[in-house]
C-alpha positions in Angstrom: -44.6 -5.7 1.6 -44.2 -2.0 2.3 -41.9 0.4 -0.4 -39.0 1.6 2.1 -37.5 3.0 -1.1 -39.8 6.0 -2.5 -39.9 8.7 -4.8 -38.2 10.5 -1.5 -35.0 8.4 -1.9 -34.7 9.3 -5.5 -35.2 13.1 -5.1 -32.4 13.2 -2.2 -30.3 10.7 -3.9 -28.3 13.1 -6.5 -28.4 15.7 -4.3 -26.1 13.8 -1.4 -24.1 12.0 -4.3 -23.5 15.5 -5.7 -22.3 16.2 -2.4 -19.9 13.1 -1.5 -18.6 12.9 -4.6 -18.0 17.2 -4.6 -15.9 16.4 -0.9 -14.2 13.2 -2.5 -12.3 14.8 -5.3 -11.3 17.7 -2.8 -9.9 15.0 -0.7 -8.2 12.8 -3.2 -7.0 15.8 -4.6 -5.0 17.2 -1.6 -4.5 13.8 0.2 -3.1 11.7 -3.5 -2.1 15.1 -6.0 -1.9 14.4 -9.7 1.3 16.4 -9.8 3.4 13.6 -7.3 1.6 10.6 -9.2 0.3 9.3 -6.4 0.0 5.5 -6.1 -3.1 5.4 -4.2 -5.2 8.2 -6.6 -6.8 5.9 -9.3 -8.1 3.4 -6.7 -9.8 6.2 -4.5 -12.9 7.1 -6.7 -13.2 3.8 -8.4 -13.5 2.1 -4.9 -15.6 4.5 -3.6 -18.4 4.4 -6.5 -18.6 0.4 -6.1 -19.5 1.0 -3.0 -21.9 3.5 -3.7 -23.2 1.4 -6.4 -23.2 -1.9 -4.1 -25.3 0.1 -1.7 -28.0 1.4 -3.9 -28.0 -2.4 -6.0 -28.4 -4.3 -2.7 -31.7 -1.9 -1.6 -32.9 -2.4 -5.1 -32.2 -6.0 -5.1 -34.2 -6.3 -1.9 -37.3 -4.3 -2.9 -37.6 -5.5 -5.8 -36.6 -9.2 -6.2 -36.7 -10.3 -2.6 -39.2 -7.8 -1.7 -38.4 -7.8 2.3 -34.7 -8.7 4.4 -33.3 -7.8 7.1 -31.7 -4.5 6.0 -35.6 -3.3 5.4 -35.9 -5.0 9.1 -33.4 -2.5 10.4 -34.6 0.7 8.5 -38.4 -0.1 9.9 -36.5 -0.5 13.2 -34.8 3.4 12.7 -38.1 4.8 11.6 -40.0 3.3 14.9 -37.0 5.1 16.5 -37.6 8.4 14.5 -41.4 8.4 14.8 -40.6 9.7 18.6 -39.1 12.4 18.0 -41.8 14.7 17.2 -43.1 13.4 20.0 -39.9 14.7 22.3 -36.3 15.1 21.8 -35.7 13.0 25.0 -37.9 10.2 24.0 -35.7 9.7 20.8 -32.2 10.3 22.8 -33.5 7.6 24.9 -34.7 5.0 22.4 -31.7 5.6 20.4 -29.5 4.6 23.3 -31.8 2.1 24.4 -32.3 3.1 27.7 -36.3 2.2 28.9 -38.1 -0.5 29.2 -41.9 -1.6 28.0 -42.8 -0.4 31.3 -41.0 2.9 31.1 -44.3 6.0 31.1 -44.5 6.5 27.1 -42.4 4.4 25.9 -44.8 1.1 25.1 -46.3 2.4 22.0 -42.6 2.5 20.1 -40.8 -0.4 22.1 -44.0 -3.0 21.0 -43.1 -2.8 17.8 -39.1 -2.9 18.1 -39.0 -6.7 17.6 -35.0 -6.1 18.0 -35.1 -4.2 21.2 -33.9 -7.0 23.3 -31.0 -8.2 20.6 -28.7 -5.2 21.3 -26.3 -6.2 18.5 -28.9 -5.8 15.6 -30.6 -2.9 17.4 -27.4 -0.9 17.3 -27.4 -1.1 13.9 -30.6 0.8 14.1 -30.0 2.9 16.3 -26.9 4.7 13.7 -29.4 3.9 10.8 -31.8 6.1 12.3 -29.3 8.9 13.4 -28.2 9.1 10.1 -31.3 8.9 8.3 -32.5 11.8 10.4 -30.8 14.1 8.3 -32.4 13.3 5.4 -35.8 12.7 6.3 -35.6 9.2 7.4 -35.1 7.7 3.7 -33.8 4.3 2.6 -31.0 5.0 0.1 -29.4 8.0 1.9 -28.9 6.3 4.9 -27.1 3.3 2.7 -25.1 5.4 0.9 -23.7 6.8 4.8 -23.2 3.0 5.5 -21.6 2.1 2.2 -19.2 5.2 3.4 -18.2 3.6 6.4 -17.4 0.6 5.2 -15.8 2.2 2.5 -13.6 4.3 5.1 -12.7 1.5 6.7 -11.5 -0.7 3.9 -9.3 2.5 2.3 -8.1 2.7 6.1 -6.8 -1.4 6.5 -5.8 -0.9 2.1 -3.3 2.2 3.5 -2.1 0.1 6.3 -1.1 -2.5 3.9 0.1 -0.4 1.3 2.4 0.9 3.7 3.9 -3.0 4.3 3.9 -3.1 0.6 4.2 -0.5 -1.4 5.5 -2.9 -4.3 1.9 -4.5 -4.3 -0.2 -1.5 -5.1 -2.5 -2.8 -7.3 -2.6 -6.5 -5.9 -3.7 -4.9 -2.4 -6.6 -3.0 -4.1 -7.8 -5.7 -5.8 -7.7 -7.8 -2.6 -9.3 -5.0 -0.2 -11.7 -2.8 -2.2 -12.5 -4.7 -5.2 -14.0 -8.1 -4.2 -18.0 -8.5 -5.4 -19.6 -10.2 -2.9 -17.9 -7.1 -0.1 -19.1 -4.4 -2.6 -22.7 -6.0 -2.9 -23.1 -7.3 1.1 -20.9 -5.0 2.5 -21.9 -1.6 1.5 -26.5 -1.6 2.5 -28.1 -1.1 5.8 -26.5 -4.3 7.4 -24.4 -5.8 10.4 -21.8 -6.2 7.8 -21.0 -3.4 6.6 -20.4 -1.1 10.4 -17.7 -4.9 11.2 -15.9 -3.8 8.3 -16.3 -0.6 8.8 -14.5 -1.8 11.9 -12.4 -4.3 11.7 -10.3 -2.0 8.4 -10.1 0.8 11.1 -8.8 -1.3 13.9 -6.2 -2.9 11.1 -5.1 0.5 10.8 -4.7 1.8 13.7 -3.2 -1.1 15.4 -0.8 -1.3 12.7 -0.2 3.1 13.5 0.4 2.2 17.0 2.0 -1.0 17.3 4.7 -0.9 14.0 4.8 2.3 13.4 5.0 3.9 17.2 2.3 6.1 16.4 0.8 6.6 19.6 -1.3 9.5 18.2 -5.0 10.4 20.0 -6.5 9.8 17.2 -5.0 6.5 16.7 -5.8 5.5 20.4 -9.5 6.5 19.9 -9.8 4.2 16.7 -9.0 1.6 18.5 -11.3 1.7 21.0 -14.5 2.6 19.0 -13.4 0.0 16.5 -12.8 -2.7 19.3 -16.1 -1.4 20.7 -18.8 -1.3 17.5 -17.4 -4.9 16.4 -17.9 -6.1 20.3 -21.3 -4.8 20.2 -22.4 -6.1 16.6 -20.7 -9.4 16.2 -18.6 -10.0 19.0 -17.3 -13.8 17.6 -15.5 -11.9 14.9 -13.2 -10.1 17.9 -12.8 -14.0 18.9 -11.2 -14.6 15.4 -9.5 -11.4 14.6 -7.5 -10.6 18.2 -5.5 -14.1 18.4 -4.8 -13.4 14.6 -3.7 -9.6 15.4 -1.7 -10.2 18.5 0.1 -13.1 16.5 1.3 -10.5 13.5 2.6 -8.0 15.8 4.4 -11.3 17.5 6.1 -12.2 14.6 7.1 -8.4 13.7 8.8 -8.2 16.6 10.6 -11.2 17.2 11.3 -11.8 13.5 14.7 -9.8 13.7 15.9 -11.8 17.0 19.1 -13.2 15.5 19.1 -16.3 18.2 16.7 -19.2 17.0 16.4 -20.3 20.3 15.0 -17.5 21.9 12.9 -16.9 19.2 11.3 -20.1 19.2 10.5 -19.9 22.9 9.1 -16.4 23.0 6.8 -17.2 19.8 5.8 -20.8 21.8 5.0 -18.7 25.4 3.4 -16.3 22.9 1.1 -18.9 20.9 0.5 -20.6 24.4 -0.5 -17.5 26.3 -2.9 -16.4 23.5 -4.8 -19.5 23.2 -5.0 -19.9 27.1 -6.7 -16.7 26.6 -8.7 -16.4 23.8 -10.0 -19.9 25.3 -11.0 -18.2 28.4 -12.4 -15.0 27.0 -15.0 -17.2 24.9 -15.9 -19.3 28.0 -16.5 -16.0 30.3 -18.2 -14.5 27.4 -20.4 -16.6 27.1 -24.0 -17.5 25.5 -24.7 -13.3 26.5 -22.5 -12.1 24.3 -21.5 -14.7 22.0 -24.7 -16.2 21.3 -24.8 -19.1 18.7 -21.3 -18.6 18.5 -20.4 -19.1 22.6 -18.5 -22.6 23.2 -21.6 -24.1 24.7 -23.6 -23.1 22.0 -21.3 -23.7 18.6 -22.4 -27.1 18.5 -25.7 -27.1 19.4 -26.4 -24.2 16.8 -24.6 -26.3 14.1 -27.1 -28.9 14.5 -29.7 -27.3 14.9 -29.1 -25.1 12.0 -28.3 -28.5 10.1 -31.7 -29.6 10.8 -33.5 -26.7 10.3 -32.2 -25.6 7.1 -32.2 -29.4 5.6 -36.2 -29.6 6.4 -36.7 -25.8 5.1 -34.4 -25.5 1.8 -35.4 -29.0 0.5 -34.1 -28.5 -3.2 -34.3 -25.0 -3.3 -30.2 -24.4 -4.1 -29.6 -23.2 -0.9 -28.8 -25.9 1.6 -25.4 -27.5 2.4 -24.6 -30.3 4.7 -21.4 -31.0 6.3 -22.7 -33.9 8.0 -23.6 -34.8 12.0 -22.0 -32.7 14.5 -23.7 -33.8 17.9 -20.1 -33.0 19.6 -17.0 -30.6 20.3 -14.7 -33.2 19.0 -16.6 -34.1 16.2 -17.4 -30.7 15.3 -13.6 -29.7 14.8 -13.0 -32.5 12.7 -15.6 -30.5 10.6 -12.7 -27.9 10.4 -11.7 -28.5 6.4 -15.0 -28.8 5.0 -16.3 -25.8 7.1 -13.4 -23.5 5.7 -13.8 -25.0 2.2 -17.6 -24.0 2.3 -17.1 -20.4 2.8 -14.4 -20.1 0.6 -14.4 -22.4 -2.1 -18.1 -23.1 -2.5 -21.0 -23.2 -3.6 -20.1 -24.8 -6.4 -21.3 -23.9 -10.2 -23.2 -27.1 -10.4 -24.7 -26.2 -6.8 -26.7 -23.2 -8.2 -29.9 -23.1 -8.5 -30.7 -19.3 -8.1 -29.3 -15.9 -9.4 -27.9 -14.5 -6.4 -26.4 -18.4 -5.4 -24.8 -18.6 -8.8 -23.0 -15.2 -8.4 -21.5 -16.4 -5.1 -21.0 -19.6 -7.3 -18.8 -17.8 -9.4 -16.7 -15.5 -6.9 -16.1 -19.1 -4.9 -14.9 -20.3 -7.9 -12.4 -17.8 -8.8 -10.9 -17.9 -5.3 -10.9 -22.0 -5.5 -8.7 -21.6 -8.8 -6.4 -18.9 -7.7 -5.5 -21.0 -4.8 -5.1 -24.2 -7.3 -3.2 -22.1 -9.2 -0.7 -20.5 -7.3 -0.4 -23.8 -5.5 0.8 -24.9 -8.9 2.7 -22.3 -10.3 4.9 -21.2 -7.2 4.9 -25.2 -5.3 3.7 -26.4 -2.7 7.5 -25.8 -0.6 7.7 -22.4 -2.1 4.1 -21.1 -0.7 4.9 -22.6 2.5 8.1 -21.0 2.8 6.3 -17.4 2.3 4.1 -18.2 4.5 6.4 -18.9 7.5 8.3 -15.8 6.5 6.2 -13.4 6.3 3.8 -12.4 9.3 1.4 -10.1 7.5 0.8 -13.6 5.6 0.3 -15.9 8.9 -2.1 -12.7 10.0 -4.4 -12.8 7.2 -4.5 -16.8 7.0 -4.9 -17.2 10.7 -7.8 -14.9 10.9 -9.3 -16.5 7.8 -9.5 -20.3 9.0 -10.8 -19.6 12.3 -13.6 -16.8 11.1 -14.6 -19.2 7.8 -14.5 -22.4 10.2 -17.0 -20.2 12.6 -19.4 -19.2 10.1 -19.4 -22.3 7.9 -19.7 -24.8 10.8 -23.1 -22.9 11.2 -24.8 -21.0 8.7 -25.9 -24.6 6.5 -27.3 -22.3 3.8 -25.5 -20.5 0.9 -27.7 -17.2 0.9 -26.6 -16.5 4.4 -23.3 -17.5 4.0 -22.7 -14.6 1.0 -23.3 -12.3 3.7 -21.5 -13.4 6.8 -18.3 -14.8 5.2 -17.0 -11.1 3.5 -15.2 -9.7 6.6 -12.4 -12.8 6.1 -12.7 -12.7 2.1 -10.2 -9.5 1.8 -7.7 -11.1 4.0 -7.6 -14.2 1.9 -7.8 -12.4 -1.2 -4.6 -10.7 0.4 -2.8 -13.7 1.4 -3.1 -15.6 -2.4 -2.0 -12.4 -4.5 1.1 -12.0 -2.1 2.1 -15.6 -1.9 1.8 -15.7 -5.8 3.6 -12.0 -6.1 5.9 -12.2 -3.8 7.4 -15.4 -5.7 6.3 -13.5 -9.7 7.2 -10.4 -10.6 4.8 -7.9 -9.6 4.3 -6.2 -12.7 2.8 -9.5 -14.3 -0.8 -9.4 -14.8 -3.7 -10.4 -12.9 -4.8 -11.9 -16.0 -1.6 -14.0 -15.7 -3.2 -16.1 -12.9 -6.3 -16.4 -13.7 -5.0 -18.1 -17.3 -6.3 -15.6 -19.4 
């Protein structure tokens, strides 16, 4: 196993942290003053340096303990791509954009080793992991701590949009959105991950700009588009979730004020009918070529084979689950509960057998007692009620069973769950702490629910 991180790293490392953190301050200071007491200032730094932190831990983690993974699979990728351009400038354009072929006059000697060349989802990821990393001399921990910004601009992005629904819920929004473990740890390195939430906290944003707020701003416009865009290209199924979820909140925004019941109820039917007609048809016309695993004609294959694979593999090993046969469609929607309560609620404590399973352990955990809990303390009637009243709410939950249903139904092991759950953890996290504050006062402690 090859050392991507080198003395290199560790001699540009203070010298960009000196940097971001020098241009942070600045902007916290002008954007969040001391002088107004700006709600949002003491979460900005904080926030950021988990991220920071989560990056460089993650690479670390990698090297060291797992000595190989795919976020060293996408920096080799990025220095292939970098290798050519001392070779010429249009060589490197050209491999960065993927644009020849193994045939293509000079190009064989890079694309034979790009093992990712033909997956143009995971190759993008290389592609701005080696544009990045040209500035500072193709290093490993440089380049993560770009990515760990990204994602962290996009999570401060969908925490503002929020905040702007509920500026009462300050706190309980930042715990949700920019202080959850597992998105520091898996959502801040050199992965897939990190660039969707990068995305999918932009496109919260600037949805929200244009559709509540009437912002119809340029700026606002362009988000949109590169966000819809760079989560199309890296994990398209996560569009398939997150669009019938979005379209549904700005919905209920606007129809909640219709003083006539009947008209409401059929414009939010037409509505629900019209998107699922839809979003069915989008997934079938997308396809196995852009969907992959996740296409309708592939779900269930991929769930069993996946099933199979990871059951002969993992053995005892701590990281296997099994949510039983799913040879069909029907059958695999009946899946439906224990799929979403894998990728929320589990693994279990007693189902760890490794370091890294048991901290997931404990994160699941925590989210599976919180729900108990607020369950309990506000009532079953109570939480449905909030739920049915408030659209941000039906949003976040929507997008949470169908995204944790996708990627539970077929990842069968818990190490690769960790990572591919996170994009749907915030929005849960959001949706318990408002049902339980929304029903509490919200100057009660965190500590409060959690029994402490």
């Amino acid at each position: 196993m090859p050392n991507y991180i080198t003395i290199l790293d560790f001699i540009i490392l203070p010298f960009l942290l000196l940097i971001v953190y020098g241009v942070a301050y600045r902007y916290r200071d002008k954007k969040y003053p001391l002088k107004y007491k700006h709600p949002y200032r003491k979460y900005f730094i904080p926030a950021l340096t988990l991220k920071i932190t989560g990056a460089i831990l993650i690479g670390l983690i990698y090297q060291y303990y797992y000595k190989g993974g795919d976020t060293f699979n996408f920096f080799r990728h990025s220095q292939i791509i970098n290798s050519a351009l001392p070779d010429s400038f249009i060589k490197w354009v050209n491999l960065l954009f993927r644009v020849p072929n193994e045939t293509s006059l000079g190009y064989y000697e890079y694309i034979r080793y790009l093992t990712w060349y033909n997956d143009p989802s995971s190759y993008m990821v290389s592609s701005i992991a080696a544009f990045i990393s040209i500035f500072f001399g193709t290093t490993y921990l440089p380049t993560a701590i770009i990515f760990a910004l990204l994602s962290f601009s996009g999570s401060w992005a969908m925490f503002r949009a929020f905040a702007g629904i509920y500026p009462t819920f300050i706190r309980q929004l930042a715990i949700a959105i920019l202080y959850l473990p597992s998105v520091i740890i898996w959502g801040s390195g050199i992965f897939k991950d990190t660039l969707c939430l990068a995305s999918l906290g932009w496109l919260t944003h600037s949805v929200f700009q244009i559709m509540v707020k009437r912002n119809f701003s340029p700026l606002n416009i362009m988000t949109t588009i590169i966000s819809l865009y760079l989560t199309y290209m890296i994990k398209p199924y996560i569009l398939m979730a997150f669009i019938p979820a979005l379209l549904i909140w700005i919905l209920f925004i606007y129809t909640r004020n219709i003083r006539n019941t009947a008209i409401k109820i059929i414009i939010n039917l037409s509505f629900l009918f019209l998107t699922g007609f839809v979003t069915f048809y989008a997934i079938n016309s997308l396809g196995e070529k852009y969907l992959g695993k996740y296409s309708m004609e592939n779900i269930t294959k991929t769930a069993e084979v996946t099933r199979g694979w990871i059951s002969y593999a993992s053995g005892d090993e701590g990281s296997a689950y099994d949510l039983g046969e799913a040879k069909s469609a029907a059958q695999m929607f009946t899946k439906l509960p224990l799929a979403v309560n894998v990728t929320l609620f589990r693994p279990y404590l007693w189902e760890s057998r490794k370091i890294i399973v048991l901290l997931s352990a404990i994160e699941a955990f925590v989210f599976l007692f919180l729900t108990l809990k607020v369950l309990y303390v506000v009532g079953v009637k109570k939480v449905w009620q909030t739920i049915a009243k408030d659209p941000t709410i039906q949003f976040c939950l929507i997008f949470t069973i169908i995204f944790a249903f996708a990627v539970g139904i077929t990842s069968y092991n818990f190490g690769a769950l960790s990572r591919y759950k996170i994009p749907c953890l915030p929005f849960y996290a959001l949706s318990i702490l408002l049902i339980y504050y929304k029903n509490v006062s919200a100057k009660r402690p965190l500590l409060k629910l959690i029994g402490i």
